[in-house]
C-alpha positions in Angstrom: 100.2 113.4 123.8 103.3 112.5 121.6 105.5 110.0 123.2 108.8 108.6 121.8 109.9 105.2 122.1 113.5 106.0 122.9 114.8 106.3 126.0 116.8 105.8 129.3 115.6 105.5 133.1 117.6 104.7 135.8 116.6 104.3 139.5 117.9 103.2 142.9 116.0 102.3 146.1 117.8 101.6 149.4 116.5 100.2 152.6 118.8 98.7 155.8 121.7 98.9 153.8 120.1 96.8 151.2 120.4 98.4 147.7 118.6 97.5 144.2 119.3 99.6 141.1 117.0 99.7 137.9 118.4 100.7 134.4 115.7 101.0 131.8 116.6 101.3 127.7 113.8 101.9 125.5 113.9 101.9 121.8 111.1 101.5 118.7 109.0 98.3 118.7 105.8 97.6 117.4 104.5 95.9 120.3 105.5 95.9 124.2 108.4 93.7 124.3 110.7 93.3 127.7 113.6 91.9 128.4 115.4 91.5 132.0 119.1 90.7 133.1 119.0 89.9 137.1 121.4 88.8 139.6 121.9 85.2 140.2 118.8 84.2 142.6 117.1 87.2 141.9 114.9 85.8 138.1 112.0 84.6 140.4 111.3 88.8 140.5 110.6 88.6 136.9 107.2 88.0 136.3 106.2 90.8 138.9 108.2 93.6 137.4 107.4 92.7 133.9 103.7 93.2 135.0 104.6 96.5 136.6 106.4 97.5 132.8 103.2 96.0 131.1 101.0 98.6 133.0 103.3 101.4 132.0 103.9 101.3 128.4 102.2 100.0 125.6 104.6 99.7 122.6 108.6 99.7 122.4 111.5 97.3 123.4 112.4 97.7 126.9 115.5 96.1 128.3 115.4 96.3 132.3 118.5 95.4 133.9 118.3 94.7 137.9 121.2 95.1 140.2 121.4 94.2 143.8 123.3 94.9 147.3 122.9 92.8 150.1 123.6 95.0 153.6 126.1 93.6 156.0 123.8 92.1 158.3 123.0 89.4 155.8 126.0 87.2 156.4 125.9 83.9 154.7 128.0 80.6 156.0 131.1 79.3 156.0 130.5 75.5 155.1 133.1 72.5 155.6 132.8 70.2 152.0 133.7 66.9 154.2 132.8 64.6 150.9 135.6 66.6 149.5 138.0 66.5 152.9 137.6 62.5 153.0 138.6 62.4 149.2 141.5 64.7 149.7 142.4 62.7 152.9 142.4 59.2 151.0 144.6 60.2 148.4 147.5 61.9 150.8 147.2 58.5 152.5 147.7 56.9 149.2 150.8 59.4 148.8 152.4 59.0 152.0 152.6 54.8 151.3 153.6 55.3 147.8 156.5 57.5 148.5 156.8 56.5 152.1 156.5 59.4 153.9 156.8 60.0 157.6 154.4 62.1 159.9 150.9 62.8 159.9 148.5 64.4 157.9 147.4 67.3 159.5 145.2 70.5 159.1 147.6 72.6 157.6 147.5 70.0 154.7 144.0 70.5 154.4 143.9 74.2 154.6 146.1 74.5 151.8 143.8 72.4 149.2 141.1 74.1 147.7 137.1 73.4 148.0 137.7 72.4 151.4 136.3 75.3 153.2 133.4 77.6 150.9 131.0 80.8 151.3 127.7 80.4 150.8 125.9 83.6 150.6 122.9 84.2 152.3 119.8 84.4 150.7 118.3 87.7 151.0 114.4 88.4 152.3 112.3 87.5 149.4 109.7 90.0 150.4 112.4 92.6 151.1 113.9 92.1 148.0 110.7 92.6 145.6 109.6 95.4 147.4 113.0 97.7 147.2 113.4 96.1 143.8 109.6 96.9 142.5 110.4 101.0 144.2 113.7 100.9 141.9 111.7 99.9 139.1 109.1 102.4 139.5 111.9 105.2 139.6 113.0 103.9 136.2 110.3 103.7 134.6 109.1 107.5 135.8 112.8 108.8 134.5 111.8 106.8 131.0 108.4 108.7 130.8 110.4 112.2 131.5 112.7 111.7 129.0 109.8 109.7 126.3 107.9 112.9 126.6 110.7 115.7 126.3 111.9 113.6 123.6 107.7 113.2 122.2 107.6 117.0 122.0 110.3 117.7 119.9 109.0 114.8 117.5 105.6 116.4 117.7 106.6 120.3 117.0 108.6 118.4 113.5 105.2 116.8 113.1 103.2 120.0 113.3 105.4 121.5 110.6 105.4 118.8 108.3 101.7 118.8 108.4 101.3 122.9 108.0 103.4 122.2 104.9 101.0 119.7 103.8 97.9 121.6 104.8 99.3 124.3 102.6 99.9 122.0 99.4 96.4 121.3 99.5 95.3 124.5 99.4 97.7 125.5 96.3 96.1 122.3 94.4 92.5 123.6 94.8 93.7 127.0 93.9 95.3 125.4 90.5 92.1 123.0 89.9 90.0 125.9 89.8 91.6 126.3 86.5 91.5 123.4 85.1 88.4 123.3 82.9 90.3 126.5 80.8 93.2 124.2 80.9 91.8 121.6 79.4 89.8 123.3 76.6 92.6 125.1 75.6 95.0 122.5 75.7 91.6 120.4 73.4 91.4 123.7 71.3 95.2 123.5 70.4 95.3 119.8 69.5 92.1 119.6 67.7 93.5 122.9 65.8 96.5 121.2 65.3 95.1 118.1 64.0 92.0 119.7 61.9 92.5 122.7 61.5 90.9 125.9 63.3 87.4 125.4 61.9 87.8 121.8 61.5 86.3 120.7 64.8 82.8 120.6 66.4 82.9 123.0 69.2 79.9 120.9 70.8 82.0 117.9 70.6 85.1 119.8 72.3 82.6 120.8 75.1 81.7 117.8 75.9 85.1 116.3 75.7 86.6 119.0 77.9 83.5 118.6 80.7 83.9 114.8 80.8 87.8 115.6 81.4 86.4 118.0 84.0 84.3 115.7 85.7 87.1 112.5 85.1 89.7 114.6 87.2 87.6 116.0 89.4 89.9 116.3 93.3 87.7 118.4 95.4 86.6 115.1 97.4 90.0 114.2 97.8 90.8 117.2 99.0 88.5 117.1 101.6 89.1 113.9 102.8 92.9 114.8 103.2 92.0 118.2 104.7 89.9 115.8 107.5 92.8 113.2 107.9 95.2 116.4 108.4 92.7 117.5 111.3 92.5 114.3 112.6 96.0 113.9 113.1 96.3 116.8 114.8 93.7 116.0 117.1 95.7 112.8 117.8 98.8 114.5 118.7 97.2 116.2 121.2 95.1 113.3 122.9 96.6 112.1 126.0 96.6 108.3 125.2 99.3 106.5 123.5 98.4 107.7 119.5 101.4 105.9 117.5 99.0 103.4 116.1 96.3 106.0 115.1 98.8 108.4 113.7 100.7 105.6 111.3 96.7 104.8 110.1 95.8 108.6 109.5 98.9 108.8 107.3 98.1 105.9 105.7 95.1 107.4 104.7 96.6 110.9 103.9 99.0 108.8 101.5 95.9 107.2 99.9 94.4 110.5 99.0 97.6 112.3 97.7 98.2 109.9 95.3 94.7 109.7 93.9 94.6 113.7 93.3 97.9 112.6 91.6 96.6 110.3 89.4 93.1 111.5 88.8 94.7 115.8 88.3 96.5 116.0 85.0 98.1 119.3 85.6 101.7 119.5 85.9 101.9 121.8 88.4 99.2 119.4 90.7 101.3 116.5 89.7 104.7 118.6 91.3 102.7 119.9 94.2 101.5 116.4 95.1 105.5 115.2 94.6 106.0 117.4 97.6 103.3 116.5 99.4 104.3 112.9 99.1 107.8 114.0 100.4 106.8 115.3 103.2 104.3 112.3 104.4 107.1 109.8 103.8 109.2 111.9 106.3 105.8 111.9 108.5 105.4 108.0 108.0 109.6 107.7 109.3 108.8 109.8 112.5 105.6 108.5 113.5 107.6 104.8 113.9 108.9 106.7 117.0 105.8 107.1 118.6 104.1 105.2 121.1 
């Protein structure tokens, strides 16, 4: 199965008015790599959910981004700083004799200062919070895979066209080295004429140089090979394990072979075809980077 590393997932999980929502951005990576952005309190959940994203993917950059609701029956405390209040009391003191001020200090004084009375928010469930969190997470990560795969198949029907195009490449090379011994004697004939003359040569001598030529360019097992590789990658596509890896290999391999028919086939026309060919597998090589 073909499936690209680019992506978005979002999910949401709710439960007693407590709320967690997952947003999930894939794009190409070599290996699995993740990256998380939580709420303040909330990092300890890390380790889990990376695990959770280890099981599900096996290449690509993943950035996982964690937001959080408390309900409102998590109610946190309102907390009197009194090292704060003595310090604030001490110095109006210090005022009141330094200016020489009448009255007293009271609250009011203190009420308008700031620091003196704070929020501290409660501290959710820890249990709670990794399990509506981890059911977020899982959403995500199943909206990633949707759109992965509807974005894998049209990668893999440009893939299947690419390699029809190379598939029939091959089969226009075989059909021009079929003719390639009466190319090279008569391209032999024509420079041995040219250089001694049409009864100048040894004929025997020609033959032989025209069958070692024959034998020297020789792609048929080159051919084959990148007929198999073609196969195989076709097989890969449709296997339902991540194939980027195997498919980056097999073109590897399909690259290997195109350029030896290039180099070993003297023809012109082989030499164009396999231009093409070439073409076509460095597109290949540029989509297959997508692939998981």
């Amino acid at each position: 199965m073909i499936l690209s590393m680019t992506g978005f997932g979002r999910g949401e999980a709710e439960r007693n008015g407590n709320k967690a929502t997952v947003e999930l951005v894939s794009v190409n990576g070599r290996y699995l790599e993740s990256q998380f952005r939580l709420p303040r309190g909330l990092n300890g959940l890390e380790p889990h959910l990376k695990s959770i994203l280890c099981e599900s993917f096996s290449r690509g950059k993943i950035s996982c981004s964690v937001g959080w609701e408390s309900g409102p029956q998590v109610v946190g405390q309102v907390v009197l700083n009194e090292q704060i209040v003595s310090m604030y009391q001490e110095v109006l003191r210090q005022i009141q004799v330094k200016v020489d001020l009448p009255g007293e200090i009271t609250i009011s004084d203190f009420m308008a200062l700031p620091d003196v009375i704070t929020y501290v928010p409660a501290e959710p469930d820890a249990e709670i919070v990794r399990e509506i969190a981890e059911e977020a997470l899982r959403k995500a990560i199943e909206a990633l895979k949707q759109m992965r795969r509807a974005e894998g198949e049209k990668l893999r029907a440009d893939l299947r066209e690419r390699l029809n195009f190379v598939v029939g490449a091959v089969d226009k090379i075989q059909a021009q080295a079929d003719g390639l011994v009466d190319y090279y004697r008569k391209k032999l004939q024509a420079r041995a004429a040219e250089l001694f003359g049409e009864n100048g040569y040894d004929p025997q001598r020609l033959a032989e140089e025209v069958a070692y030529l024959a034998e020297r360019s020789d792609i048929t097992e080159e051919c084959v090979r990148l007929r198999i590789h073609t196969e195989s990658f076709s097989e890969a596509m449709a296997a339902e394990e991540a194939v980027g890896r195997r498919l980056n290999f097999l073109m590897q391999e399909m690259n290997r072979e195109a350029n030896t028919i290039g180099s070993k086939a003297g023809s012109v026309e082989i030499s164009s075809i396999v231009v093409t060919i070439k073409e076509e597998l460095e597109k290949i090589r540029e989509q297959i980077q997508n692939i998981e």
